[in-house]
Each structure stands twice: as C-alpha cells, then as structure tokens.
Backbone as ProteinMPNN parsed JSONL, in Angstrom:
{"seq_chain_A": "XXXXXXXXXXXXXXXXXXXXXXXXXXXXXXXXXXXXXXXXXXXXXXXXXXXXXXXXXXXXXXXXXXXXXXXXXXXXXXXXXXXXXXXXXXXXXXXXXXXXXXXXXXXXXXXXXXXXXXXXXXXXXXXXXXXXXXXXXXXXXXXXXXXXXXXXXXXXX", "coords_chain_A": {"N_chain_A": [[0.852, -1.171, 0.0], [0.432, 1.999, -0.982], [1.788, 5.562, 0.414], [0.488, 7.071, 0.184], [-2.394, 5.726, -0.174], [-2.436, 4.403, 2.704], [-2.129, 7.068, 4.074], [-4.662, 7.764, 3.348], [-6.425, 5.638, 4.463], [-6.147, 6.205, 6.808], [-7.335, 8.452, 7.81], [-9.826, 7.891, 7.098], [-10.238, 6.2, 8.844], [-9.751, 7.893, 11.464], [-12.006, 9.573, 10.745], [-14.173, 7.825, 10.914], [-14.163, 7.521, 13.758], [-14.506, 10.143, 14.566], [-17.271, 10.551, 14.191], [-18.688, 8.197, 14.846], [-18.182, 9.356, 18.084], [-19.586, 12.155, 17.71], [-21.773, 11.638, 17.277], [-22.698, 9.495, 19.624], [-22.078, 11.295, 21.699], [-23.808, 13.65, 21.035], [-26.536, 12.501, 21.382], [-27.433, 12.97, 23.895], [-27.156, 10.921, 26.181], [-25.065, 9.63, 26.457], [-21.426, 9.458, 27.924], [-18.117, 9.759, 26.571], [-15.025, 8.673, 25.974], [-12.371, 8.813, 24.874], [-9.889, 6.589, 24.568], [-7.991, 4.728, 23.197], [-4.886, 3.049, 21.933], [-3.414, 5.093, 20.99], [-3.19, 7.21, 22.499], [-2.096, 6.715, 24.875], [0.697, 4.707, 24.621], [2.216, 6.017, 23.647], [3.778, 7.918, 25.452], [4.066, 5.981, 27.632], [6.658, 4.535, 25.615], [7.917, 7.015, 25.91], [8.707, 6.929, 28.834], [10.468, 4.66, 29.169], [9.772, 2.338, 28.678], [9.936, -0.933, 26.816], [9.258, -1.368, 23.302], [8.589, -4.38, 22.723], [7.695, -5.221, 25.053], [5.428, -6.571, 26.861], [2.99, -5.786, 28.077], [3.148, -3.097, 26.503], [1.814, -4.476, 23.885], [-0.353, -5.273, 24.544], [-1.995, -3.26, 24.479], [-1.613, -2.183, 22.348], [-4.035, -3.196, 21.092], [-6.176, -2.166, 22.117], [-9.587, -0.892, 22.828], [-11.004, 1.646, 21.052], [-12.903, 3.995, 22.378], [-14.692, 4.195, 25.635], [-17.402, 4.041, 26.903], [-20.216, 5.625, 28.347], [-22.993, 4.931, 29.744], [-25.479, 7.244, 30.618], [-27.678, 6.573, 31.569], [-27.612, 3.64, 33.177], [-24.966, 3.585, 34.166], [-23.95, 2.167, 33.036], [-20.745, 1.112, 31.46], [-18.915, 0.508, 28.554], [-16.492, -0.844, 26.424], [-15.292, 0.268, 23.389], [-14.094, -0.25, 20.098], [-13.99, 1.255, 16.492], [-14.269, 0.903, 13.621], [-13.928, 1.289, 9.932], [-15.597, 0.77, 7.37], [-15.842, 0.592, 3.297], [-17.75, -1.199, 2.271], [-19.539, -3.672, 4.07], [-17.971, -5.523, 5.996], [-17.975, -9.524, 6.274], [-15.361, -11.174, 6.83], [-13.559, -9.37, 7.325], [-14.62, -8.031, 9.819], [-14.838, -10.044, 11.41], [-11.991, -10.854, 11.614], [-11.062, -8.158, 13.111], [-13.108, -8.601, 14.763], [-11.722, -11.181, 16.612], [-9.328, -10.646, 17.127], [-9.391, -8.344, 18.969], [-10.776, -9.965, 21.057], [-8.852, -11.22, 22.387], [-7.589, -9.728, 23.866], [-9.318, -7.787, 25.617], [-12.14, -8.427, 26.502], [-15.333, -8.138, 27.872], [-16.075, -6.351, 25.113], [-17.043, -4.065, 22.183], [-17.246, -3.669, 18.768], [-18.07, -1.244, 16.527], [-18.727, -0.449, 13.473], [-18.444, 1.649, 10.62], [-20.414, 2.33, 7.911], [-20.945, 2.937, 4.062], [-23.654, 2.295, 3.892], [-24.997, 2.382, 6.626], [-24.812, 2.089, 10.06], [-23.398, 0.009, 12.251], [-22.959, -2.644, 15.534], [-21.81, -4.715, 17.773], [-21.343, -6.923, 20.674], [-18.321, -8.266, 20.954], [-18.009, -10.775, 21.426], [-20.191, -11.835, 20.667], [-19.854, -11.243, 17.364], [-18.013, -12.934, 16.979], [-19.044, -15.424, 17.511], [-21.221, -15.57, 15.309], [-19.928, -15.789, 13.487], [-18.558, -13.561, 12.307], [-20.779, -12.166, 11.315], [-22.614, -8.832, 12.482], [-24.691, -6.865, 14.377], [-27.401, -4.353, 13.107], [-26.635, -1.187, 13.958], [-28.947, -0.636, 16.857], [-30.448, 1.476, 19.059], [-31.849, 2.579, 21.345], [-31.412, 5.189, 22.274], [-30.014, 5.912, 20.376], [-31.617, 7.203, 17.749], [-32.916, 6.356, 14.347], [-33.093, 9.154, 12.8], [-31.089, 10.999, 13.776], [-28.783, 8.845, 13.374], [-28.904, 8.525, 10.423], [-28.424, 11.498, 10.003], [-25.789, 11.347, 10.608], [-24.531, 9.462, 8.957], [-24.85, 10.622, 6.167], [-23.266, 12.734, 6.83], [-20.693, 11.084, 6.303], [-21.251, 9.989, 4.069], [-20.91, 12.152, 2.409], [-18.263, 12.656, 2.133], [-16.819, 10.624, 1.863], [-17.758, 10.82, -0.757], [-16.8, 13.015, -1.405], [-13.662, 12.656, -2.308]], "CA_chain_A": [[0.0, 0.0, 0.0], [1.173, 2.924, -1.345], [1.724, 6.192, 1.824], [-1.194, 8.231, 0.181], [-3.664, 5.128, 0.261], [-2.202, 4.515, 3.888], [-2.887, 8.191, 4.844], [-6.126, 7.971, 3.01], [-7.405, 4.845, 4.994], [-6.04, 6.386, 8.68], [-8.166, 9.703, 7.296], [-11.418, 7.777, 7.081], [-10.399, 5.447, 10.644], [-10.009, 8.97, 12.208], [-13.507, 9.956, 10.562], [-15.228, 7.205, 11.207], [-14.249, 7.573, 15.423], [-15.211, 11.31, 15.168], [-18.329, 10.309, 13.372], [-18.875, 7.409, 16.509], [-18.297, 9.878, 19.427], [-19.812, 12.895, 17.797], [-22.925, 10.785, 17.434], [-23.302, 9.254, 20.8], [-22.545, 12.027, 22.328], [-25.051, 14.401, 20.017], [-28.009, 11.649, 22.119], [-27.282, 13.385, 25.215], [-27.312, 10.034, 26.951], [-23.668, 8.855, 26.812], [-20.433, 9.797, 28.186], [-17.445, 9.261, 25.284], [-13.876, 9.008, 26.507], [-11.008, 8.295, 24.3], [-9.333, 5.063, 25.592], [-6.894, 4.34, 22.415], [-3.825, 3.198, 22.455], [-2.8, 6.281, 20.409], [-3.2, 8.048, 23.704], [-1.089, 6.043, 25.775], [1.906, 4.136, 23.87], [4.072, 7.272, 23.207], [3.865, 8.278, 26.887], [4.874, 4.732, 28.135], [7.925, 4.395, 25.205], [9.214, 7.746, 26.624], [9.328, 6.169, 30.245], [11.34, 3.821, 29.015], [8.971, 0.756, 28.341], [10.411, -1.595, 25.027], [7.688, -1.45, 22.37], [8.76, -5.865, 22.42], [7.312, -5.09, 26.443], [3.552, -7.904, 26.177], [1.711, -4.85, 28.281], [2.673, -2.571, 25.074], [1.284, -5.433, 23.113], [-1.525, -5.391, 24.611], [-2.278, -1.784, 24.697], [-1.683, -1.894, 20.974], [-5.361, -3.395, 20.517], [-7.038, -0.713, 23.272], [-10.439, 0.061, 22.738], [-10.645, 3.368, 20.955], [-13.514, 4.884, 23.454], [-14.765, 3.861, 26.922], [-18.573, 4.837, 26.413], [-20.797, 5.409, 30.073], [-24.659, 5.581, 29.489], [-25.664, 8.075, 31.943], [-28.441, 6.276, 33.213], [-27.584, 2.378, 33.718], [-23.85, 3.54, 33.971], [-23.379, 0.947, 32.564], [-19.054, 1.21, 30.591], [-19.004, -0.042, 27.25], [-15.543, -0.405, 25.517], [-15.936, 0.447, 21.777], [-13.2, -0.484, 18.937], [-14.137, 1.715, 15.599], [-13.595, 0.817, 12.322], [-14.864, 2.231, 8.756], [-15.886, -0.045, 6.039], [-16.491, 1.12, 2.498], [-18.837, -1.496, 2.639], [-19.988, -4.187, 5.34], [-17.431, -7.056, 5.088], [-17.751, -9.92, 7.412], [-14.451, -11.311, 7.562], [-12.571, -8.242, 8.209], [-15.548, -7.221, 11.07], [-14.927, -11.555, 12.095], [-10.508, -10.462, 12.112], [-11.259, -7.594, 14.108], [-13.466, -9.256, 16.839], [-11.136, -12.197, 17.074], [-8.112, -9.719, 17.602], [-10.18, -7.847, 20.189], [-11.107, -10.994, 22.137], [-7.807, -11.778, 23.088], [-7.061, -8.867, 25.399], [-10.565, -7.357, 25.928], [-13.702, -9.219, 26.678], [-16.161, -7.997, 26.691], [-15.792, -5.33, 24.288], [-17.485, -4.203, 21.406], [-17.13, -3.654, 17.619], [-18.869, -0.4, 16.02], [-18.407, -0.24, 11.981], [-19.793, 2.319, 10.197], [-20.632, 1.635, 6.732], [-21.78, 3.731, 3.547], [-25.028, 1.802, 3.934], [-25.462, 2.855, 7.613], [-23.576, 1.485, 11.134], [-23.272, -1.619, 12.567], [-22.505, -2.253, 16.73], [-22.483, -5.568, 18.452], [-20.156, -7.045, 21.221], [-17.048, -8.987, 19.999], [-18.414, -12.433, 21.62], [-21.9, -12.208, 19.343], [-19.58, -11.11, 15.985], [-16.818, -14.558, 16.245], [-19.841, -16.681, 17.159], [-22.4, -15.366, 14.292], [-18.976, -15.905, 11.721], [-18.327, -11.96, 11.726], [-22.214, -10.896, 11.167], [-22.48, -7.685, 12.907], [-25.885, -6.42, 14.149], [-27.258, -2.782, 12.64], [-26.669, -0.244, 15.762], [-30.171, -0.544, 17.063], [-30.479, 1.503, 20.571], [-32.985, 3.57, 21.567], [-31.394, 6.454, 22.537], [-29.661, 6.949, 19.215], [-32.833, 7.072, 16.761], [-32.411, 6.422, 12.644], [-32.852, 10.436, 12.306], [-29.49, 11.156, 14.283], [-27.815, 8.467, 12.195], [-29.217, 8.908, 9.124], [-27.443, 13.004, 9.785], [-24.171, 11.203, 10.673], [-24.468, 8.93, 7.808], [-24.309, 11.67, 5.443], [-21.721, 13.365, 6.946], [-19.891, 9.817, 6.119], [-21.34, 9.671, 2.73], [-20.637, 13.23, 1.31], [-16.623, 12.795, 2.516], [-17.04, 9.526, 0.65], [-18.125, 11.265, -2.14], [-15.415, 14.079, -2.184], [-12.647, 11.75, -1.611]], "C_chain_A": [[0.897, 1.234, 0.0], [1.318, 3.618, 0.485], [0.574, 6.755, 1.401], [-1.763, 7.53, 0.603], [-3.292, 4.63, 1.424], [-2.665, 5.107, 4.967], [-4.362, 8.372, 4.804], [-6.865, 7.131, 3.918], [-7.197, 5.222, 6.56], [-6.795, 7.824, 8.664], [-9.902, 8.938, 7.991], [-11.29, 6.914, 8.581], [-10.922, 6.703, 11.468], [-11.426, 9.615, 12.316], [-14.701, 9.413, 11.074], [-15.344, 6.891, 13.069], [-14.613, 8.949, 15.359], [-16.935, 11.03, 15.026], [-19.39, 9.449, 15.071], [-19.339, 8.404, 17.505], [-18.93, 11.227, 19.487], [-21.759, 12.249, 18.479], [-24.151, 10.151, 18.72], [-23.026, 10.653, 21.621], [-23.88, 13.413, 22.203], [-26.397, 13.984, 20.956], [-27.923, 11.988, 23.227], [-27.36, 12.303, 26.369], [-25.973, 9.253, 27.247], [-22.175, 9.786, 27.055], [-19.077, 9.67, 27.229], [-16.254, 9.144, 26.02], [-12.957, 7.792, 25.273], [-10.5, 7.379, 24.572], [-8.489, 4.471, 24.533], [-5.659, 4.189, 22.755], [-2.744, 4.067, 22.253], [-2.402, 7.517, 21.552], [-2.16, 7.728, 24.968], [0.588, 5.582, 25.797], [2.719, 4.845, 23.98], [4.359, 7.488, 24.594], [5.123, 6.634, 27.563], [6.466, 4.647, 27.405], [8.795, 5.529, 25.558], [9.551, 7.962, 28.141], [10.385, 5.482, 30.085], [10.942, 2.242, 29.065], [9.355, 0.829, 27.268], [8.977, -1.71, 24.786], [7.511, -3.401, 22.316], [7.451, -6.275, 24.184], [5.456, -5.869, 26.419], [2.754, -6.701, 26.687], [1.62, -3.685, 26.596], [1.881, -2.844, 23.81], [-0.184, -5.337, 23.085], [-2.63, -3.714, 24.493], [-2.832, -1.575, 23.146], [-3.599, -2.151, 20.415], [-6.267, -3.21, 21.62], [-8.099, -0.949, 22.05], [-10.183, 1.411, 21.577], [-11.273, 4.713, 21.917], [-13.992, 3.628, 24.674], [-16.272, 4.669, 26.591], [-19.637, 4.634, 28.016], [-22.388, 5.847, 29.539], [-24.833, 5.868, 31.019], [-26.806, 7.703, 32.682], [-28.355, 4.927, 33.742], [-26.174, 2.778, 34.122], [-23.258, 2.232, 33.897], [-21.72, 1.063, 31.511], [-19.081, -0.03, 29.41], [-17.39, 0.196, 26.91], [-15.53, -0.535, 24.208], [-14.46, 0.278, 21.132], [-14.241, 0.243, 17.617], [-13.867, 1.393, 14.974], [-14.511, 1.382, 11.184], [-14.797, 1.185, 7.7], [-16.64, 0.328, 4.866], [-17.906, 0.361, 3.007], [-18.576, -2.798, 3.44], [-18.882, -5.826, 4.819], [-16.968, -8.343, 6.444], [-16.319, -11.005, 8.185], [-13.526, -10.442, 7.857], [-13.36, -8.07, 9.409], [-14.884, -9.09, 11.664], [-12.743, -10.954, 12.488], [-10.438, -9.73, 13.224], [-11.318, -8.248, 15.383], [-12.467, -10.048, 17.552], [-9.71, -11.29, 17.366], [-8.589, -8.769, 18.907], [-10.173, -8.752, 21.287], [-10.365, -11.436, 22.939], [-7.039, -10.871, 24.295], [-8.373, -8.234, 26.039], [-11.651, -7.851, 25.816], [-14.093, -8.692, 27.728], [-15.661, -6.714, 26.472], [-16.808, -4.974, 23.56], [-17.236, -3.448, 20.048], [-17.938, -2.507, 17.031], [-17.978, -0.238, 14.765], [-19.277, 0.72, 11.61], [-19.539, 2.698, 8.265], [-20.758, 2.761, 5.94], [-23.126, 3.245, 3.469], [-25.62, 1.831, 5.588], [-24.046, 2.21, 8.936], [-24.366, 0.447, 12.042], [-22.532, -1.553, 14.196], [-23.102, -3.462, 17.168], [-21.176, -6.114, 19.444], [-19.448, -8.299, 20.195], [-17.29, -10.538, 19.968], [-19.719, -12.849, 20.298], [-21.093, -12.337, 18.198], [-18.776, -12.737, 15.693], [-18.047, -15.578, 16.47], [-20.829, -16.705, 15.656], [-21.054, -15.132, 13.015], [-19.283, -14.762, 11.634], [-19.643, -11.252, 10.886], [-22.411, -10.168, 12.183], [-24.267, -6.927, 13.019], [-25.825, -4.723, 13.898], [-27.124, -2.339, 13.838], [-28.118, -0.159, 15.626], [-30.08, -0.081, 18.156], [-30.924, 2.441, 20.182], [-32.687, 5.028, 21.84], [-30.107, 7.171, 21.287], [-30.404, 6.659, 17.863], [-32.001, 7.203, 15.185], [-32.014, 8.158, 12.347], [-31.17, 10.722, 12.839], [-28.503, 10.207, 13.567], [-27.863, 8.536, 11.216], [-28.276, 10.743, 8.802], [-25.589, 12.359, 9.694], [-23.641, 10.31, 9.378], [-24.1, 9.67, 6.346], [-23.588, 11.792, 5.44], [-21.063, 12.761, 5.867], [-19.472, 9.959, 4.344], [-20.749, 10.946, 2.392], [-18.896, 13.446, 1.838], [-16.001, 11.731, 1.697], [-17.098, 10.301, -0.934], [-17.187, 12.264, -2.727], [-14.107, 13.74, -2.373], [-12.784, 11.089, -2.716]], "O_chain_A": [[1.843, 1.452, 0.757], [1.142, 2.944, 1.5], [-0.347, 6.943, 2.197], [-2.127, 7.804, 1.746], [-4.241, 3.857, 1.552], [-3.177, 4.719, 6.018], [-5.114, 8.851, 5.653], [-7.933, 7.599, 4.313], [-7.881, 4.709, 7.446], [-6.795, 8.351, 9.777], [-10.696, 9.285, 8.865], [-12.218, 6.995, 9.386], [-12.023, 6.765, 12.016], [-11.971, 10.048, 13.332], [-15.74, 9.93, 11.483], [-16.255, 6.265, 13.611], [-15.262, 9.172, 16.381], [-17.695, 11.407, 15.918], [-20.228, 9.867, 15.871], [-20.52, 8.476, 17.845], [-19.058, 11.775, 20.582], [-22.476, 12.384, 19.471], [-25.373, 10.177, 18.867], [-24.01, 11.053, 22.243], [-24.59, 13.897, 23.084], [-27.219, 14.844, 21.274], [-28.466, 11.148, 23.945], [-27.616, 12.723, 27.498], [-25.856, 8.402, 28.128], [-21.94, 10.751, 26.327], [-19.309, 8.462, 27.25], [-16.465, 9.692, 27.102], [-12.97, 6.587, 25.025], [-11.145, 7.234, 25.611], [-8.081, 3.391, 24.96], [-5.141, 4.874, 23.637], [-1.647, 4.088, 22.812], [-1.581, 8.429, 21.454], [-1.635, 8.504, 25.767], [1.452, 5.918, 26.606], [3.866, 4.586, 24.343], [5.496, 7.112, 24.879], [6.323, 6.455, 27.774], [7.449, 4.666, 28.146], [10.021, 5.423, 25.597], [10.326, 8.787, 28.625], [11.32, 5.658, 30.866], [11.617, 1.266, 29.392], [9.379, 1.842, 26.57], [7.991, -1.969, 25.475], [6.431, -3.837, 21.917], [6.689, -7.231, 24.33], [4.508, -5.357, 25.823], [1.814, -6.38, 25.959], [0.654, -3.491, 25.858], [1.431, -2.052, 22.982], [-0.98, -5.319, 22.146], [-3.843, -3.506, 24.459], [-3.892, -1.086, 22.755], [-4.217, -1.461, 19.605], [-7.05, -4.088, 21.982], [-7.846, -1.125, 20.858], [-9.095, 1.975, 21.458], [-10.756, 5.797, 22.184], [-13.696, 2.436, 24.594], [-16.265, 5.79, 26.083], [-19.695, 3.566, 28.625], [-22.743, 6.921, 29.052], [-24.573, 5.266, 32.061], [-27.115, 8.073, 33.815], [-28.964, 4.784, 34.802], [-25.94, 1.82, 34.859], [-22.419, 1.554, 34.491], [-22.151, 1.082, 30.358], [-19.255, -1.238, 29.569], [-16.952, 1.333, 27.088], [-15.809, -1.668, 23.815], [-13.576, 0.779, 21.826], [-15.39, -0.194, 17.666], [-12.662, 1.221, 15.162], [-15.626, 1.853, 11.404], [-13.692, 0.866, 7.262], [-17.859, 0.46, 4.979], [-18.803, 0.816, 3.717], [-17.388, -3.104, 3.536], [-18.945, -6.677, 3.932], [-16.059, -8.234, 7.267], [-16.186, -11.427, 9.334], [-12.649, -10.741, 8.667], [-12.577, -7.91, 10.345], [-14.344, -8.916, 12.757], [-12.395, -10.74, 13.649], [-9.947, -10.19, 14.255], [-10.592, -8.462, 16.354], [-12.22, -9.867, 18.745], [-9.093, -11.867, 18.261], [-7.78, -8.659, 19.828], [-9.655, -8.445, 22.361], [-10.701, -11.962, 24.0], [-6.27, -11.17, 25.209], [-8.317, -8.246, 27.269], [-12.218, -7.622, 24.747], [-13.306, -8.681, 28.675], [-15.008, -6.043, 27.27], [-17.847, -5.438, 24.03], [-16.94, -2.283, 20.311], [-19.061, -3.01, 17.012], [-16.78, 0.037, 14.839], [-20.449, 0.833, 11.968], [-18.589, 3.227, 7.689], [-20.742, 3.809, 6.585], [-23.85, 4.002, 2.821], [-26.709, 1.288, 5.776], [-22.848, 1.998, 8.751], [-25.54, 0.249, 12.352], [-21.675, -0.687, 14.375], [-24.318, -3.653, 17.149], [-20.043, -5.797, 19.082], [-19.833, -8.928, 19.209], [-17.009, -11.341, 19.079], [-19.941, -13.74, 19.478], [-21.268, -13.425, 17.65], [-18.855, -13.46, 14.7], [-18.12, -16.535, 15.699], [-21.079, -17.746, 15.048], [-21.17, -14.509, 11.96], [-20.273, -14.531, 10.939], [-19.644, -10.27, 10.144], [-22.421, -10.883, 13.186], [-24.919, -6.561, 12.041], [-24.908, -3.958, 14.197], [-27.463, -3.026, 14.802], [-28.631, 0.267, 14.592], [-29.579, -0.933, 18.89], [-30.716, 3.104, 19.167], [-33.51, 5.93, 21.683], [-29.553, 8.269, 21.245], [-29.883, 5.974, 16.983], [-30.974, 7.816, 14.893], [-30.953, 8.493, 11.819], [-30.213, 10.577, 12.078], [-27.444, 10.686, 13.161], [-26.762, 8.651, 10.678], [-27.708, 11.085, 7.765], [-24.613, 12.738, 9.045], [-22.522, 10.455, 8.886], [-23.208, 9.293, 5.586], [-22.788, 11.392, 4.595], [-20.798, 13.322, 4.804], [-18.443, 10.01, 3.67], [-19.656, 10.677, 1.894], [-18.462, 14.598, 1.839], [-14.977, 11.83, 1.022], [-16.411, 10.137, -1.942], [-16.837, 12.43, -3.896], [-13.347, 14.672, -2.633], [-12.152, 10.048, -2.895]]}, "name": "protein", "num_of_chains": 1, "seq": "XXXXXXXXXXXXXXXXXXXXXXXXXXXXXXXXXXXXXXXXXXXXXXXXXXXXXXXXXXXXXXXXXXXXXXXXXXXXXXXXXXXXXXXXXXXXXXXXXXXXXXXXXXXXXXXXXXXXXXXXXXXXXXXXXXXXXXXXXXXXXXXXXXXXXXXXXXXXX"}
C-alpha cells in the first residue's frame, strides 16, 4: 500500500471515530472518553517501556472509546472501524483480535449503507455478522445526519 492510500485509509479510521463519538454524544445520553492506544503508547515508550514489552502489546489493541450511558452507567468499551462497505471477515478479524485482550468489548463499523454495533463475543460466534446499531437512545434520524456526513466525505474523496 502505497503512503497516500495509507494516509487515506487512517483519514477515514479517524472519521469514522469522530463520526462514533460525535454521534453518541449528540443523544445526550452517553459519556465518550477516548481510551486508544494512540493516547497512551508514546507516553509509556518515553518512560522507558520496550515497544517488544507484552503490556505494550496489549495496549496496541485498546479500545478506541470507553462509552458510560448516563443512566444504567453501565461502561461499554468500543473499537471503531470504517468499512467502504460491510465485510464480514474483516468485522470476524477484528473481533477475534479484540477478544484476546478485551472481553467484553465491542465492535462499532460504520458503513456507507449505515452502522453496525455488536459485542465482539456475538460477531466470532455469528462468523463476523455484525448487528445494525439498534439503541434507543440513538434514533435512525441522528444516524441517518451522521451517515451523510460519512457519505458526502465519501463522495469528495
């Protein structure tokens, strides 16, 4: 892979986690917090932790947010990814790379045909099918706006 289509696909990762956390938080019902390991890693290697070090390892496949619904507080950890379109053995790679340091977790894709959100245990048993994000406190209208977004960046791109 070339560096453009590199930069181009860590463009639309980045998009598709603003896209995520603008989203839930937009439903006034969830808390968002960053929790990547983009946030952490550099800090630790200029302590003086080896990147070979198994906690760096494990860090490497962090979450990207930490999500708190404000009224079960109930903590969700979310992994992001962006899929032109819906493909279930990359969403089945994912989970099974997830599973091994974080259980439970969960998987949010977000598609040009809408977004997708189920934990990591449901996606490796159902062979990397991925249910649509169905939750009540973020209605089709609010994704259907973020969907756009998605699509018309898609479209200039």
């Amino acid at each position: 892979m070339s560096n453009v289509n590199f930069t181009r696909q860590l463009v639309k990762g980045k998009i598709a986690e603003t896209i995520f956390s603008q989203m839930f938080r937009e439903s006034g019902n969830f808390t968002v917090l960053e929790f990547g390991y983009e946030k952490v890693i550099p800090e630790m290697i200029q302590q003086g932790f080896n990147e070979s070090n198994p906690m760096i390892e494990t860090l490497r496949t962090a979450p990207d947010f930490a999500v708190i619904d404000r009224d079960t507080r109930q903590v969700k950890l979310i992994e992001v990814k962006y899929q032109r379109s819906l493909s279930p053995e990359y969403t089945l790679k994912a989970a099974n790379r997830m599973s091994q340091s974080w259980n439970p977790s969960y998987l949010f894709v977000a598609t040009l045909d809408g977004f997708y959100m189920d934990e990591i245990a449901n996606i490796i048993k159902n062979n990397g099918e991925i249910a649509k994000l169905n939750h009540p406190k973020i209605n089709d209208d609010l994704q259907n706006d973020y969907l756009q977004i998605l699509k018309r960046f898609e479209q200039d791109n």
